[in-house]
N, C-alpha and C positions, 0 to 999 in steps of 0.2 A: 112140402115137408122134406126134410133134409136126413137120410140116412145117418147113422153114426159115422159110420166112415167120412161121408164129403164132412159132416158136421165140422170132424179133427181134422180133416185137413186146409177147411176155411178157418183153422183158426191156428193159435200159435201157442211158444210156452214166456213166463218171465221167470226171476229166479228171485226168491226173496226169504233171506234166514236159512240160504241152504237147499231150501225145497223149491221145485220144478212147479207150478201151477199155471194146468191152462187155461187160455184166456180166447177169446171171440170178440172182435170187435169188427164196424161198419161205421168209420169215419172217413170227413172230408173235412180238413178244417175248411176251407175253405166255403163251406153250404152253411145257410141260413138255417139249418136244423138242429132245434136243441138237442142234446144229449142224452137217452134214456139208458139207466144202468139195470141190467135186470138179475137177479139175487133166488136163486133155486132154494129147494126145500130138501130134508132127510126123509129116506139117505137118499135122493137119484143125482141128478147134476145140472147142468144149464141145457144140457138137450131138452129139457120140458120146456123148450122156449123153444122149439124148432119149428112147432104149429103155426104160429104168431109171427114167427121171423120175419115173413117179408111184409106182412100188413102192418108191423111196426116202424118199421123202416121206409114206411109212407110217409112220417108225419117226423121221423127222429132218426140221428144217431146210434147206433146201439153200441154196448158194450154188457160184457157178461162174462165170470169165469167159473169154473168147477174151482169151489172152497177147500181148500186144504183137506183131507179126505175124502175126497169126493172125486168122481168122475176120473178123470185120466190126470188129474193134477197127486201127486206123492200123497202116499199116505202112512206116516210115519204112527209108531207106537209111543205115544206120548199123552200126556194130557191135552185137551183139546179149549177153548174159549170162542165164547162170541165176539170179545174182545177182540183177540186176533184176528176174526174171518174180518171185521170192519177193518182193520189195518190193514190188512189184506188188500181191498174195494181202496183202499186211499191209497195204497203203495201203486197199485195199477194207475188209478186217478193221474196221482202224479206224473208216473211215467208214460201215459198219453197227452200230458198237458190239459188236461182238463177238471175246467176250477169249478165252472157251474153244472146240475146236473138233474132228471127228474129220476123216481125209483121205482122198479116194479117189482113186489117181492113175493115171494110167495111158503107158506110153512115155518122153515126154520130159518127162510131170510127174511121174513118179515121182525125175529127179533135180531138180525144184524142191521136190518132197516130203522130199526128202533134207536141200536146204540147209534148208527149213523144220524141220525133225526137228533137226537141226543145231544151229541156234539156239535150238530149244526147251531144250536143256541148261541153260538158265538162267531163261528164263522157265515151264517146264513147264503150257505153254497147251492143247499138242495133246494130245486122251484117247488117240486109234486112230491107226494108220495102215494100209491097207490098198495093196498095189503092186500091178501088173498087169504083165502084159511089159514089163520095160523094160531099159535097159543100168545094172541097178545096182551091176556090176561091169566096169568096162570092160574086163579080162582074158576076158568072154566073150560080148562085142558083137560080133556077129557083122554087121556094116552090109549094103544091097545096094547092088548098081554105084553105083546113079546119086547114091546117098550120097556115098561114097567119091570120085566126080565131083566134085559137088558141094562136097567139102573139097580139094579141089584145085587146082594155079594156074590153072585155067580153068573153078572154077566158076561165074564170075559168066556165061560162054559156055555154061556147060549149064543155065543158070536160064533162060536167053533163047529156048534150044532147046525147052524140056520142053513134049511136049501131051499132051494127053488122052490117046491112045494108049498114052506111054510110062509115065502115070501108074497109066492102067486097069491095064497091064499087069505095073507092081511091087505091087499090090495083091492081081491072080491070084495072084503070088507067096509075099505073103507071107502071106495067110491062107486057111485050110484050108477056109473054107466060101464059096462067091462071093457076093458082093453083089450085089444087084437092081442092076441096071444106070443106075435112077433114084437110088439115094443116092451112084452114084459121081458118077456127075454132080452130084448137090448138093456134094459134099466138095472135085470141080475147078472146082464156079463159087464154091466160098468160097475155093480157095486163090488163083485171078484176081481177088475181088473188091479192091480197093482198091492192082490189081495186084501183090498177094502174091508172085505166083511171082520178081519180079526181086528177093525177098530172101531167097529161100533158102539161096543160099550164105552169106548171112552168119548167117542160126537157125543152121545145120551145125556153126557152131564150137563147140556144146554136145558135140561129140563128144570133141574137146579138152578143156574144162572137165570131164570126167568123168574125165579123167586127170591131169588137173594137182589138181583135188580130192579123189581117191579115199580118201585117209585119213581125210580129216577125212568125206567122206559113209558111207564103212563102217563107221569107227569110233561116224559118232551112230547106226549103227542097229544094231553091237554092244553099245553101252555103253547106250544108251535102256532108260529103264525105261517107255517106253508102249509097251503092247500094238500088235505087226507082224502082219500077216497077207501071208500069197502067193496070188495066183490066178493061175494060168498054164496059156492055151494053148499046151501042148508042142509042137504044134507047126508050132510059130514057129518061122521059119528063121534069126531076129534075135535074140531072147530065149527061145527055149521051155526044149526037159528040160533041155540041154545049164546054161541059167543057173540053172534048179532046184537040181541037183544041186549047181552050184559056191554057191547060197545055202544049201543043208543041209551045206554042211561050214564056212560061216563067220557063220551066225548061231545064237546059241544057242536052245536050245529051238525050233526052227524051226515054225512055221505054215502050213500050206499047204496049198490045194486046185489039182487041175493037174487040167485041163483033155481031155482026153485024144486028142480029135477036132475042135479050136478050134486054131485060129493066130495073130498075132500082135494081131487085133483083136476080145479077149474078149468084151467087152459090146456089140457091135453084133454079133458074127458066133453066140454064143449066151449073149443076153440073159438067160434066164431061169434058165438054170443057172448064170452069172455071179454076179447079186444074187441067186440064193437060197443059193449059197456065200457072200456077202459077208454075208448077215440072220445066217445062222448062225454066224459070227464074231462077230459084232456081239451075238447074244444068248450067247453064251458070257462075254464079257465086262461083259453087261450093260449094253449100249451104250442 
């Protein structure tokens, strides 16, 4: 596992609409290895992919960036979209040359994996997709307080409030295994870096977007003929059994490995039974 520091320094910035976001890639055009795009969740950044790193990079390609508010990529006072963070994932796409692609998402990029899956209905660029906890049904998004805060007329007064503390402490929360004390603190000095925290009430309105689009995101991953996969820690007090179960009654032929002693942050809280459910997916399909 990779420090923050090497993290930012193995990777790079692009520029797009003004704003600085950074990116992490492991390509060779030239290698017979598909491409896997990996998509972080709120608020942390793509370092939750730093566990995984090299045992993904056994089988694939990687590519991955901190989402416009997020991580060491600008975080500008503005209104925020899922819309965008996907233009985003294409803007970069393009600018590495890369047309085809598998996705690993997790949280809050599982519904930019959506709108991505979504649009693929037409271009059928994306081979896989793989989800992790996330609200991809907002009928069983389960949010915690300071969410729900947060989407409120006084969130921009509990962005200003939020420490360390109250942060550590929705984290005991929401996942079942604690985290060393040291990568919370890596995850609260990226969400202060570039003073993140004063925009979290505006990320939050992806909570909204998932109900204002819920057709069009369930329906591309009803009707999608690319291979879906689940892996979920149940639990999760946000997304665990509770959204499992409401995903085996509305996707077909359902996929899925649960988790069964993991919480809402799979692949950092158990890394190795995460991607060695995700390889085995992957070689079922012949990924």
């Amino acid at each position: 596992m990779e420090t923050i520091d090497q993290w930012q320094a193995n990777g790079d910035f692009f520029e797009s609409h003004g704003h600085q976001l950074f990116y992490r890639s492991q390509l060779n055009h030239e290698s017979n290895k598909p491409v896997l795009v990996l998509i972080h969740g709120f608020p942390t950044c793509s370092w939750d992919w730093s566990k995984i790193w090299e045992s993904l990079a056994t089988r694939f390609q990687l590519v991955t960036l901190d989402m416009l508010g997020f991580g060491f990529s600008d975080k500008p006072v503005q209104a925020y979209s899922i819309m965008q963070q996907a233009d985003l994932f294409q803007t970069l796409l393009d600018k590495l040359n890369i047309q085809q692609y598998h996705i690993l998402a997790h949280d809050y990029g599982d519904t930019v994996a959506q709108e991505l899956l979504a649009r693929d209905a037409i271009t059928h660029d994306i081979q896989s997709v793989v989800f992790s906890n996330g609200g991809l049904f907002p009928e069983t998004h389960k949010p915690v307080f300071i969410q729900k805060l947060l989407l409120s007329p006084i969130g921009f007064l509990i962005s200003k409030l939020t420490t360390y503390a109250k942060f550590s402490a929705t984290f005991d929360h929401i996942c079942a295994k604690a985290l060393p004390e040291q990568e919370l603190k890596t995850y609260w000095n990226m969400l202060n870096h570039k003073q993140g925290v004063k925009v979290m009430h505006k990320l939050i309105s992806y909570m909204l977007e998932r109900r204002k689009y819920r057709s069009r995101w369930v329906s591309g991953m009803q009707h999608s003929q690319t291979p879906i996969h689940l892996i979920d820690g149940t639990l999760d007090p946000i997304s665990g059994e509770h959204m499992v179960k409401r995903y085996q009654e509305l996707i077909p032929n359902p996929s899925i490995d649960r988790l069964t002693d993991t919480g809402h942050y799979p692949q950092v809280e158990s890394p190795g039974e995460f991607v060695n459910c995700a390889h085995e997916f992957w070689e079922s399909i012949k990924a």
